[in-house]
PyMOL commands that place a pseudoatom at each C-alpha (Angstrom):
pseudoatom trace, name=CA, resn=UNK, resi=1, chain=A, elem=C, hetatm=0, pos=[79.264, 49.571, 131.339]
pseudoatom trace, name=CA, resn=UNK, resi=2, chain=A, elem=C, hetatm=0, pos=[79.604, 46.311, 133.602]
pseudoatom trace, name=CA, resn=UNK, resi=3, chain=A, elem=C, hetatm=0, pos=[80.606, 46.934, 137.494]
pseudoatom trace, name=CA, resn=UNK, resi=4, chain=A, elem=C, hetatm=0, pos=[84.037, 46.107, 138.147]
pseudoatom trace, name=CA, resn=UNK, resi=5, chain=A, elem=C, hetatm=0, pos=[84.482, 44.910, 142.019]
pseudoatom trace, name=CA, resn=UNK, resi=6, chain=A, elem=C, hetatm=0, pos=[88.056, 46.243, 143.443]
pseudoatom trace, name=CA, resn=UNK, resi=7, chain=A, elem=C, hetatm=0, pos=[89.405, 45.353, 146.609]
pseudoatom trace, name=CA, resn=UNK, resi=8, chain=A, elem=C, hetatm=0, pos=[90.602, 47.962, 149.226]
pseudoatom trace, name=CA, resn=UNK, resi=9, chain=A, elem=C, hetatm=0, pos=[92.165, 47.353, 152.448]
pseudoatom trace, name=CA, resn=UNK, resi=10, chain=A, elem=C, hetatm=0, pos=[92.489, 49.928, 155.426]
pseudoatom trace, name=CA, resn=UNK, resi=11, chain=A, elem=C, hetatm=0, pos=[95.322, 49.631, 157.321]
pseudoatom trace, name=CA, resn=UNK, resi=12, chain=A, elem=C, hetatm=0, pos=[94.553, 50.973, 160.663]
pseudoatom trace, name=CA, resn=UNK, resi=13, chain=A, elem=C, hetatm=0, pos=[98.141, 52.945, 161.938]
pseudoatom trace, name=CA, resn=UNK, resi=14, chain=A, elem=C, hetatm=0, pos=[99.587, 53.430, 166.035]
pseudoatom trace, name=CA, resn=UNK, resi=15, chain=A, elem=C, hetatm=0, pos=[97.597, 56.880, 166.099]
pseudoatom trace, name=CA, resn=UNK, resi=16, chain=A, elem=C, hetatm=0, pos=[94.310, 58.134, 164.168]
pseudoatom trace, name=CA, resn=UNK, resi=17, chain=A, elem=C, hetatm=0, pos=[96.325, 57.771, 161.091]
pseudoatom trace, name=CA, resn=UNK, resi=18, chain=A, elem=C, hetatm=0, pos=[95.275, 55.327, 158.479]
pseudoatom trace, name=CA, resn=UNK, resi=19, chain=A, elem=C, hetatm=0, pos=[95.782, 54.509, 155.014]
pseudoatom trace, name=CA, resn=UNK, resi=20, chain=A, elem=C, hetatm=0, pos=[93.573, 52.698, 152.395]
pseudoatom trace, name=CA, resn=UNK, resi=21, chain=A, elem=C, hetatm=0, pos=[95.216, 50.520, 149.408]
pseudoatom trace, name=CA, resn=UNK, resi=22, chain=A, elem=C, hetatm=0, pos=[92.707, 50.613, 146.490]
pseudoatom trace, name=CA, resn=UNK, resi=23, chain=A, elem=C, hetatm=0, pos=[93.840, 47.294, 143.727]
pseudoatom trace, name=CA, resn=UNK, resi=24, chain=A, elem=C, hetatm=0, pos=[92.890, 49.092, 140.498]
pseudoatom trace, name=CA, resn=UNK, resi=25, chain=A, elem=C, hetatm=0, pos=[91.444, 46.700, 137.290]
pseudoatom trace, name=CA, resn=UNK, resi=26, chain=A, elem=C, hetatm=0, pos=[94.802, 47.536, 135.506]
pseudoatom trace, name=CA, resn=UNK, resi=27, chain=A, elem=C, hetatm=0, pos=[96.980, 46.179, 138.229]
pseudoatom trace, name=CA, resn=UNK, resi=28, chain=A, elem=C, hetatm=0, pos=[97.487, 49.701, 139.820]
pseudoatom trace, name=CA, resn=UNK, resi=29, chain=A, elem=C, hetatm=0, pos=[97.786, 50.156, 143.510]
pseudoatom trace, name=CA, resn=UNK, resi=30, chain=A, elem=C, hetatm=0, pos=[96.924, 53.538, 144.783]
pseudoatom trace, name=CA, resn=UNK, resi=31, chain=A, elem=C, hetatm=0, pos=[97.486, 54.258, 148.177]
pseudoatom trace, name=CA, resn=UNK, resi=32, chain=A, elem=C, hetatm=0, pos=[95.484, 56.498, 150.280]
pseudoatom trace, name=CA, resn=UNK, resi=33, chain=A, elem=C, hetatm=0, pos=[96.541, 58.122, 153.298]
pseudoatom trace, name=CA, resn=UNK, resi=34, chain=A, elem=C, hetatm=0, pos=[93.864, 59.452, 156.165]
pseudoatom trace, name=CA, resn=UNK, resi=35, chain=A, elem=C, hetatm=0, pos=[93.416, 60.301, 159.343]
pseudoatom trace, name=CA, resn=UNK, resi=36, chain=A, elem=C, hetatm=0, pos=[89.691, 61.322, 159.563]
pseudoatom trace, name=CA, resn=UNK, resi=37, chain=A, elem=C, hetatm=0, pos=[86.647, 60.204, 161.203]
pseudoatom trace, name=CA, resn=UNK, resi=38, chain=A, elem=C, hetatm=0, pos=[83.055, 60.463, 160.356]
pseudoatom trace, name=CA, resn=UNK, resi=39, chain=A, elem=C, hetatm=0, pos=[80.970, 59.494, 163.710]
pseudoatom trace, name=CA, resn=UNK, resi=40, chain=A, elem=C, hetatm=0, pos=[78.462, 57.443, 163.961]
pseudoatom trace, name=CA, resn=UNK, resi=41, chain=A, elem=C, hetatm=0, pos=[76.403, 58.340, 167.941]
pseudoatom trace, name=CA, resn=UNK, resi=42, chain=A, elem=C, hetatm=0, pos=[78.895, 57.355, 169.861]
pseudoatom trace, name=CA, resn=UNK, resi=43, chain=A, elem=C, hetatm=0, pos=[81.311, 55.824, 167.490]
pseudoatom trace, name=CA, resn=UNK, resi=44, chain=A, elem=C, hetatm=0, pos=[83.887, 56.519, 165.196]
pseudoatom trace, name=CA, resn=UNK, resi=45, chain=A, elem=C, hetatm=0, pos=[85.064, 55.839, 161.347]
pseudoatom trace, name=CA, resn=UNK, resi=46, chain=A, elem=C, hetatm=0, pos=[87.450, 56.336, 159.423]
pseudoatom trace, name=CA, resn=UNK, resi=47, chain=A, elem=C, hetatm=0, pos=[85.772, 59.030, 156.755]
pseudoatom trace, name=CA, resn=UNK, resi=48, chain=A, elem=C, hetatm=0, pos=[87.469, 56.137, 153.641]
pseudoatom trace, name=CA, resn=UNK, resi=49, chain=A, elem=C, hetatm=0, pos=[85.763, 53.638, 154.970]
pseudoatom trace, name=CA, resn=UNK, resi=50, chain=A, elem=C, hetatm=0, pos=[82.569, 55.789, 155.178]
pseudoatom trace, name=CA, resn=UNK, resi=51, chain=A, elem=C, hetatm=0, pos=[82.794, 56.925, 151.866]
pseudoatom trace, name=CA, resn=UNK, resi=52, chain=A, elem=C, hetatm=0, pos=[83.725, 53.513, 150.595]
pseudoatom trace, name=CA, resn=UNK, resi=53, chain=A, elem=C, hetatm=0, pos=[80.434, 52.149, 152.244]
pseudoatom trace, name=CA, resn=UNK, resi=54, chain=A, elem=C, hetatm=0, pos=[77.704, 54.956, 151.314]
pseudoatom trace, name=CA, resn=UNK, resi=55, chain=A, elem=C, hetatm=0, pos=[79.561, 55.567, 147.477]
pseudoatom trace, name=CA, resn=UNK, resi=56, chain=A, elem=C, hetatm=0, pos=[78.954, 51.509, 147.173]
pseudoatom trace, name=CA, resn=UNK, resi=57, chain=A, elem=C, hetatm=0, pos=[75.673, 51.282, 148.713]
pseudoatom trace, name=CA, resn=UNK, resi=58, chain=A, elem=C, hetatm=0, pos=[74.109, 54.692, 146.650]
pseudoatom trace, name=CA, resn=UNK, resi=59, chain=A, elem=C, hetatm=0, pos=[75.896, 53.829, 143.365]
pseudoatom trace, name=CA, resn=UNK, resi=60, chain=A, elem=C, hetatm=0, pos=[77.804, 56.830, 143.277]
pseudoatom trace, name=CA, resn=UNK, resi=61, chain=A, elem=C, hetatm=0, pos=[80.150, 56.507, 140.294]
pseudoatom trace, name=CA, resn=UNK, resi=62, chain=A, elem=C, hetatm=0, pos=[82.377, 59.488, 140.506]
pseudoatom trace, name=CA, resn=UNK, resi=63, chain=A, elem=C, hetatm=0, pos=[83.104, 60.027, 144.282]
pseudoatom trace, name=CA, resn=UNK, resi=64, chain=A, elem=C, hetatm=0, pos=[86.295, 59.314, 146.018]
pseudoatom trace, name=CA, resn=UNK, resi=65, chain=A, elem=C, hetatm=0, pos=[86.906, 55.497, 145.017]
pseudoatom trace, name=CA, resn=UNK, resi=66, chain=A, elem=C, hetatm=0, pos=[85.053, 56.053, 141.317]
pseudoatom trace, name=CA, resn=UNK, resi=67, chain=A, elem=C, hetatm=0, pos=[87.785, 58.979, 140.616]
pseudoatom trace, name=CA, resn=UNK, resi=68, chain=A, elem=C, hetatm=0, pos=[90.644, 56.560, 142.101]
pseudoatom trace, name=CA, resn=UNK, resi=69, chain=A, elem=C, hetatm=0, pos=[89.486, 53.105, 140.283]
pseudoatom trace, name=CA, resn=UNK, resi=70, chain=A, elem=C, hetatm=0, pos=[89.249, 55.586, 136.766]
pseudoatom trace, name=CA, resn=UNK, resi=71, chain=A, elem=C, hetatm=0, pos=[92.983, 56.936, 137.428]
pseudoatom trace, name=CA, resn=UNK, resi=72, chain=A, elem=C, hetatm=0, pos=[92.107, 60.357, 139.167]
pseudoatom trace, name=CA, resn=UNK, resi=73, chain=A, elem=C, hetatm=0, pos=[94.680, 60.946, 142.269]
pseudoatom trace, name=CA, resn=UNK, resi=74, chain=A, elem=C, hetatm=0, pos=[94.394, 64.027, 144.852]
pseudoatom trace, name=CA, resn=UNK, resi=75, chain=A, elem=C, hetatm=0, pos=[96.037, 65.179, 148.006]
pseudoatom trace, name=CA, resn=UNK, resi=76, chain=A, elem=C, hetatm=0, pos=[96.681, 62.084, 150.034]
pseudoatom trace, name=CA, resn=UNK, resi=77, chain=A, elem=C, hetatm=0, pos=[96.856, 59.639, 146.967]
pseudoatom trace, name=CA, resn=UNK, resi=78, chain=A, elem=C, hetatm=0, pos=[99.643, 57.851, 145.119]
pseudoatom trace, name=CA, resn=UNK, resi=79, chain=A, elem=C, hetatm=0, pos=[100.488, 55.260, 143.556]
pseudoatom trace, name=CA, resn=UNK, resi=80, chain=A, elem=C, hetatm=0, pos=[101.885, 52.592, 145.443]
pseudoatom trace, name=CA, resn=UNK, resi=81, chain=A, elem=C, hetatm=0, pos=[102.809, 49.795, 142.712]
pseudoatom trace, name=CA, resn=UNK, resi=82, chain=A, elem=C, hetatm=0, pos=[101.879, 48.601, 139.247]
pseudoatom trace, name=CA, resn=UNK, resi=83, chain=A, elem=C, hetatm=0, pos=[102.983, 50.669, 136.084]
pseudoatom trace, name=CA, resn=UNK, resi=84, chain=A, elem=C, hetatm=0, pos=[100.617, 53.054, 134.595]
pseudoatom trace, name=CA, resn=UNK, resi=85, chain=A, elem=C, hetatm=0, pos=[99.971, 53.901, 131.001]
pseudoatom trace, name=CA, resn=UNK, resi=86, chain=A, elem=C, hetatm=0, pos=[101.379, 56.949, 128.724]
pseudoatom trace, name=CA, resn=UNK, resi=87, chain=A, elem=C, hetatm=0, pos=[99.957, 59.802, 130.137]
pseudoatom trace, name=CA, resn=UNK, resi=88, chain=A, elem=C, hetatm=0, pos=[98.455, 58.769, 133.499]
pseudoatom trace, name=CA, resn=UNK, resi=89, chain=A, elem=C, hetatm=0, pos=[99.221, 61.927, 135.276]
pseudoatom trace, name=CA, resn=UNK, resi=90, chain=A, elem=C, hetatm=0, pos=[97.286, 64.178, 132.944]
pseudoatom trace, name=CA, resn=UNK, resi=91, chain=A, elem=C, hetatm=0, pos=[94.881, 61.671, 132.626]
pseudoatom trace, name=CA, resn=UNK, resi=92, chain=A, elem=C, hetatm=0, pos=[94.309, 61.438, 136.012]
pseudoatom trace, name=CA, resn=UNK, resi=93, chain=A, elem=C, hetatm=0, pos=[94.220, 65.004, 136.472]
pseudoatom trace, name=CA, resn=UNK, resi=94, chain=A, elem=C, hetatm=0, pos=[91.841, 65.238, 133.706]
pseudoatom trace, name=CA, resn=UNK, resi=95, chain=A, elem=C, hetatm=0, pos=[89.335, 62.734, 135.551]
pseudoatom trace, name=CA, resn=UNK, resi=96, chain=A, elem=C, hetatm=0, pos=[89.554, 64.563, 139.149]
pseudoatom trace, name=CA, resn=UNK, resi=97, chain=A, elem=C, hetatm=0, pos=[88.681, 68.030, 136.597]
pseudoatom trace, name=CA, resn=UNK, resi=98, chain=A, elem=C, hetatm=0, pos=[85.984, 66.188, 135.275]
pseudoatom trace, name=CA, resn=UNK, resi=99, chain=A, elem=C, hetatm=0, pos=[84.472, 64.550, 138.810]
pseudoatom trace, name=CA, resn=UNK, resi=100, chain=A, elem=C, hetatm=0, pos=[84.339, 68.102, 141.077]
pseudoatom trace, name=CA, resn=UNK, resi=101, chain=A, elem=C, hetatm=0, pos=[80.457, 67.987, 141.127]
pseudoatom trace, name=CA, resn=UNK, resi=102, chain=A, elem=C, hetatm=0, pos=[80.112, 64.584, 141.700]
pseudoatom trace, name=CA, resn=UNK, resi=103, chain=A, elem=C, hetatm=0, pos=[82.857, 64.612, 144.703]
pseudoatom trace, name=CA, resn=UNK, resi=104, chain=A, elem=C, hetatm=0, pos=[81.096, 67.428, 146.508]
pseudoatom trace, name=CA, resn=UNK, resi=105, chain=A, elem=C, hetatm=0, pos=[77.884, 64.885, 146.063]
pseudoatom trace, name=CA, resn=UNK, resi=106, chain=A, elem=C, hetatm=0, pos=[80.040, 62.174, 147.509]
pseudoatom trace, name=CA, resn=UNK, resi=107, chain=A, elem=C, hetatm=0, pos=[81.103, 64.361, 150.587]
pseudoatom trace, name=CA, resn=UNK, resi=108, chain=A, elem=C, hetatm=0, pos=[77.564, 65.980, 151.421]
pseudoatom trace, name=CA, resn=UNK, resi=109, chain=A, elem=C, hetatm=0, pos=[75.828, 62.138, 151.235]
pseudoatom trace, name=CA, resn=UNK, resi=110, chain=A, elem=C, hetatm=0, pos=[78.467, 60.526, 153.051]
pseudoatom trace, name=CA, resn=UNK, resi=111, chain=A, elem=C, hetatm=0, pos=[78.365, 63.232, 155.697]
pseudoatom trace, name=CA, resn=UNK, resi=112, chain=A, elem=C, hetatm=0, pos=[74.550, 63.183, 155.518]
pseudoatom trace, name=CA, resn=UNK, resi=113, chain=A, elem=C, hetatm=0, pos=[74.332, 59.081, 156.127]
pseudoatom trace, name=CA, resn=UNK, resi=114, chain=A, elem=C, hetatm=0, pos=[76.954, 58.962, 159.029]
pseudoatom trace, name=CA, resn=UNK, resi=115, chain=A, elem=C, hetatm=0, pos=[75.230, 61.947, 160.533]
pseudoatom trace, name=CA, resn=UNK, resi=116, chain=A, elem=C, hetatm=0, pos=[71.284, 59.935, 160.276]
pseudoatom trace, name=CA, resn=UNK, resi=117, chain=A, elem=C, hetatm=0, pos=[72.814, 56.369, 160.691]
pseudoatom trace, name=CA, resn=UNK, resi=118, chain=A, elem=C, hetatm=0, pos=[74.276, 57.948, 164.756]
pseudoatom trace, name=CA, resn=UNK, resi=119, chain=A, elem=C, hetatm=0, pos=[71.038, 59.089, 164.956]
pseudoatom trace, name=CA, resn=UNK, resi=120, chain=A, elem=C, hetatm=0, pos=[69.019, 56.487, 163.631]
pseudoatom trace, name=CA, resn=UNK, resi=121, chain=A, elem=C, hetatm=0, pos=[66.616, 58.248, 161.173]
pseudoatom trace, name=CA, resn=UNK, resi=122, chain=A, elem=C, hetatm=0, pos=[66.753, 58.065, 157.900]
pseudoatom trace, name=CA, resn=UNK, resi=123, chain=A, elem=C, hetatm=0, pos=[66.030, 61.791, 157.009]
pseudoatom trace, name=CA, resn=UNK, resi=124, chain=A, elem=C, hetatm=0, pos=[68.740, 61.984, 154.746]
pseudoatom trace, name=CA, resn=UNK, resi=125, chain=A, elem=C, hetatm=0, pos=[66.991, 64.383, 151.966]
pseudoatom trace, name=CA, resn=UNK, resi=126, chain=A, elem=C, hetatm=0, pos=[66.664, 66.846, 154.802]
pseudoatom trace, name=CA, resn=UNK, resi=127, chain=A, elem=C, hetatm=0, pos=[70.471, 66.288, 155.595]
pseudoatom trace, name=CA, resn=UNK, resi=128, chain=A, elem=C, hetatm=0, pos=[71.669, 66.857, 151.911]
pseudoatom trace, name=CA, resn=UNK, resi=129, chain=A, elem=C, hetatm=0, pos=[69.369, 70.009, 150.348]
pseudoatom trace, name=CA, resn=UNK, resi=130, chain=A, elem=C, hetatm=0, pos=[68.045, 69.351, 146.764]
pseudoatom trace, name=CA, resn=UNK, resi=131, chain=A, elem=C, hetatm=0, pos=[71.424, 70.379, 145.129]
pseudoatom trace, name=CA, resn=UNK, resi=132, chain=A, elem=C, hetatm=0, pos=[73.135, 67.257, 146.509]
pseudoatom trace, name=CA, resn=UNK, resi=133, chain=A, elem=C, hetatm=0, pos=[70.440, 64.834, 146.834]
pseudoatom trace, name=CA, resn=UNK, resi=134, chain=A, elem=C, hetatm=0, pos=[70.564, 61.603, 144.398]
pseudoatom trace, name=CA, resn=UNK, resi=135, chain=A, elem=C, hetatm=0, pos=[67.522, 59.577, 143.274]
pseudoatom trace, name=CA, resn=UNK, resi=136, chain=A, elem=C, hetatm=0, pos=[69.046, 56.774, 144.653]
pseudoatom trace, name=CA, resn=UNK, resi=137, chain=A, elem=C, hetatm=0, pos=[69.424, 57.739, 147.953]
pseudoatom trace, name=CA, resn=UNK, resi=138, chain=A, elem=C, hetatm=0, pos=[66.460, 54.707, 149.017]
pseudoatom trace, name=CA, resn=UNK, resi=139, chain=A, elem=C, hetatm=0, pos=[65.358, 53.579, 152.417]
pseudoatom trace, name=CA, resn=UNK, resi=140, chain=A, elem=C, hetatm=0, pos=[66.433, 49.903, 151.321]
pseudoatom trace, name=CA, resn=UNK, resi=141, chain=A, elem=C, hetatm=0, pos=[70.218, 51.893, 150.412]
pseudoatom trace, name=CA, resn=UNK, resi=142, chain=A, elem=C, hetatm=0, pos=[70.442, 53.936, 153.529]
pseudoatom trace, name=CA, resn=UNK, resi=143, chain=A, elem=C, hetatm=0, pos=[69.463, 50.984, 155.521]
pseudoatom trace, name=CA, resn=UNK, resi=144, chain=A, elem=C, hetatm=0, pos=[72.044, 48.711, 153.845]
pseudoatom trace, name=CA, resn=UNK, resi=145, chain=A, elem=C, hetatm=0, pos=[74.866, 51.857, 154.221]
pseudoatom trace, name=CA, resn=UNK, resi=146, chain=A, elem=C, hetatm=0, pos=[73.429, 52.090, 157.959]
pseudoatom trace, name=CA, resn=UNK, resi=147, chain=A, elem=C, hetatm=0, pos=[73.893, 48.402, 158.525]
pseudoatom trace, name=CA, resn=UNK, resi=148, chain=A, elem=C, hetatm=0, pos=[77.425, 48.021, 156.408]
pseudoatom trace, name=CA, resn=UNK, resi=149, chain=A, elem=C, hetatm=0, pos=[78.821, 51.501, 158.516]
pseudoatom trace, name=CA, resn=UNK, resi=150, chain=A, elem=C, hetatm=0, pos=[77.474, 50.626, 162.215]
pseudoatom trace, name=CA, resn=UNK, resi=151, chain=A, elem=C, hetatm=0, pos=[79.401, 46.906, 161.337]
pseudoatom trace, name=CA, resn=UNK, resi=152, chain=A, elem=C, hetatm=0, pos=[82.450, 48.260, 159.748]
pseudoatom trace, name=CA, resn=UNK, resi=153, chain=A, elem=C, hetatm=0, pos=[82.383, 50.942, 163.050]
pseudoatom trace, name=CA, resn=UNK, resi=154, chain=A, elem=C, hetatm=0, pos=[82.818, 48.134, 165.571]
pseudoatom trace, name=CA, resn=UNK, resi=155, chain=A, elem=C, hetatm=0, pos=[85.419, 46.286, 163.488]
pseudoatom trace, name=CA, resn=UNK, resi=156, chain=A, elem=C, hetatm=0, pos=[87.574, 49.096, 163.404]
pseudoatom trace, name=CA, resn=UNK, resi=157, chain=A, elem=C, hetatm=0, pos=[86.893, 49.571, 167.337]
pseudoatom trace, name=CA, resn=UNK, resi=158, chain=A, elem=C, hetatm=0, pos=[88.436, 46.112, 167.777]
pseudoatom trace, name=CA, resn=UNK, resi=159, chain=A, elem=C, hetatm=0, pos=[91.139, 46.579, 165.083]
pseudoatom trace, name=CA, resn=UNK, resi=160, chain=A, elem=C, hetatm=0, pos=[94.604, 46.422, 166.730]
pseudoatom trace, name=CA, resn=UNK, resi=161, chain=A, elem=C, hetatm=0, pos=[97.334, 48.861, 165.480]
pseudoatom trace, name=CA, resn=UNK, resi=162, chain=A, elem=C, hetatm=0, pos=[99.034, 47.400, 161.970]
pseudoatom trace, name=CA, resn=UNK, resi=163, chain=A, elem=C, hetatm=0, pos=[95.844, 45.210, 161.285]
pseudoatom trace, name=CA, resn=UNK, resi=164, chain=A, elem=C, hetatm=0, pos=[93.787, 45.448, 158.066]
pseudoatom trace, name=CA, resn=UNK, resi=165, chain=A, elem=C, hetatm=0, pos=[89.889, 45.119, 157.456]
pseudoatom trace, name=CA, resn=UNK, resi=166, chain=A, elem=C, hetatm=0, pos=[88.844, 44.399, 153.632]
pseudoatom trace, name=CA, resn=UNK, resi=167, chain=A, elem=C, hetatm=0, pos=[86.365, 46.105, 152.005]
pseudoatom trace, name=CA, resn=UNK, resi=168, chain=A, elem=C, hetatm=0, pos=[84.859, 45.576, 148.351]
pseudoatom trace, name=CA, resn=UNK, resi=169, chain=A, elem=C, hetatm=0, pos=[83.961, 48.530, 145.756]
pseudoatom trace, name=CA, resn=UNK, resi=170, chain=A, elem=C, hetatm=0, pos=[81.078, 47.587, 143.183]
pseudoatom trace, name=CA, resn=UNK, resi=171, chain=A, elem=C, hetatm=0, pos=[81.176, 50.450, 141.316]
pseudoatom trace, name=CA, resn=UNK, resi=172, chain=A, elem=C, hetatm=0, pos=[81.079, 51.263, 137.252]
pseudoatom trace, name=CA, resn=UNK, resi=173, chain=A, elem=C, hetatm=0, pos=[84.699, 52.583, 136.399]
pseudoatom trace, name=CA, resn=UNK, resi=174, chain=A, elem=C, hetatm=0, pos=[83.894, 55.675, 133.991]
pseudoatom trace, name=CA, resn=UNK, resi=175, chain=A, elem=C, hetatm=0, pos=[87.460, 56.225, 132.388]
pseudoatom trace, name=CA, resn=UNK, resi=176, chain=A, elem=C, hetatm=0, pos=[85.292, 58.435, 129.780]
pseudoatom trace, name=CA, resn=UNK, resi=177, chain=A, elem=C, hetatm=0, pos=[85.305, 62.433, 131.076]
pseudoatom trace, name=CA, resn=UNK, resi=178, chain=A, elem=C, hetatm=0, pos=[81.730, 63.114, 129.984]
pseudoatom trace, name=CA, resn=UNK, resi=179, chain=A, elem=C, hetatm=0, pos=[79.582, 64.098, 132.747]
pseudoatom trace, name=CA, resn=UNK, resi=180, chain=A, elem=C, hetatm=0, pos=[78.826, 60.702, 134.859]
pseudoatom trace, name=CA, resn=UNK, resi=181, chain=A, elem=C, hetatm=0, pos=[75.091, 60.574, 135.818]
pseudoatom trace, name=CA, resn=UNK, resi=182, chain=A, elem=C, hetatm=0, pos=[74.869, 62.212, 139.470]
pseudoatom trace, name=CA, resn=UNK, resi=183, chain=A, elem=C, hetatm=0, pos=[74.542, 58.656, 140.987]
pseudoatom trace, name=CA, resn=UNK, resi=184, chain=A, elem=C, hetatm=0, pos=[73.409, 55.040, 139.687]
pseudoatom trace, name=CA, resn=UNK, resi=185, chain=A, elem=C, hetatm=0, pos=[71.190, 52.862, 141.260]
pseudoatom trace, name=CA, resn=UNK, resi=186, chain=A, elem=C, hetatm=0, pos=[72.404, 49.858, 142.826]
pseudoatom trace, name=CA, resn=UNK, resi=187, chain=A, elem=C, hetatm=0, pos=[70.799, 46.282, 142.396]
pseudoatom trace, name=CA, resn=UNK, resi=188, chain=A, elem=C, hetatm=0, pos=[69.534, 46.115, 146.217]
pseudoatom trace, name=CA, resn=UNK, resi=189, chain=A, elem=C, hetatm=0, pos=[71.475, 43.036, 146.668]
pseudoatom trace, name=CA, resn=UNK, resi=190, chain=A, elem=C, hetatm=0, pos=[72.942, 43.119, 151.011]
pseudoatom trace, name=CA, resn=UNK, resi=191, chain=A, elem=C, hetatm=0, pos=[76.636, 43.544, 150.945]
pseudoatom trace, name=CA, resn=UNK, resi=192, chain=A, elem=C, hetatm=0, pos=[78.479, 42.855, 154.525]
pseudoatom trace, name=CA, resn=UNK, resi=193, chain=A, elem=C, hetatm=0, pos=[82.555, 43.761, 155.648]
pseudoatom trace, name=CA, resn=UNK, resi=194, chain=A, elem=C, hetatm=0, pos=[84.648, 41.993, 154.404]
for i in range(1, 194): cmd.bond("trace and resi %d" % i, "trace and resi %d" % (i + 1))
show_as sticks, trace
zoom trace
């Protein structure tokens, strides 16, 4: 299944709010609304952008931005613009059903990344436990997440109320509900912020 790049922008808000506008292949745009913070030592970011940066970086197909670019919406998404097919709302519900495992993945490497890129280690196997960890968790990934989150932390530092940073998502849209593969690897090809 070729990789489909979507664009996302986070829209930083006047308090800790935010909110994330995923551009779907099928001209969809699903809005995201947030307003937490993974941190990074001393630093802060938004938990979207985190996720955004260690789902791309591990090539994990099914966590937050894999279940929105495949038509799966949750608490704090909706669609924004575009028309959807027949059937989109069961569909969708059908592909979050389908994704559980593969979300609490997302959440426990994400957390487990932010937590080792503050600190600077890459003990991230320790972090996560055997039930969460991925194959594809690599020093050359972690150190590209590590690199991609510590820039994308001092952009949004600098980030004025109302402005937007750009991101790119590289991942495989599954629309199929079989079981995805826990996570894919990634060609180890450097990625910066947009």
């Amino acid at each position: 299944m070729p990789k489909t790049p979507l664009e996302v922008e986070v829209i930083k808000g006047p308090t800790r709010r935010y909110h994330s506008i995923l551009h779907r292949a099928d001209g969809v745009e699903v809005e995201l609304d947030g307003g937490a913070y993974n941190r990074l030592g001393k630093r802060e970011l938004p938990h979207d952008i985190a996720h955004l940066i260690v789902e791309d970086e591990l090539g994990l197909e099914r966590g937050v931005w894999g279940v929105l670019a495949a038509g799966g919406l949750f608490r704090g998404a909706s669609v924004r613009a575009g028309r959807q097919k027949p059937h989109a709302a069961q569909r969708g519900r059908e592909v979050v059903a389908a994704s559980v495992e593969q979300l609490n993945q997302a959440e426990m490497l994400v957390r487990a990344v932010c937590d080792a890129a503050g600190a600077r280690r890459v003990d991230v196997r320790a972090r996560t436990g055997e039930r969460w960890w991925s194959e594809t968790v690599t020093e050359a990934a972690v150190a590209r997440a590590f690199e991609r989150l510590g820039a994308a932390a001092g952009d949004w530092t600098e980030l004025e109320p109302g402005g937007m940073l750009r991101f790119t998502w590289h991942g495989r849209i599954r629309r199929n509900l079989e079981q995805c593969p826990r996570a894919a690897p990634r060609p180890s090809v450097p990625s910066a912020v947009s």
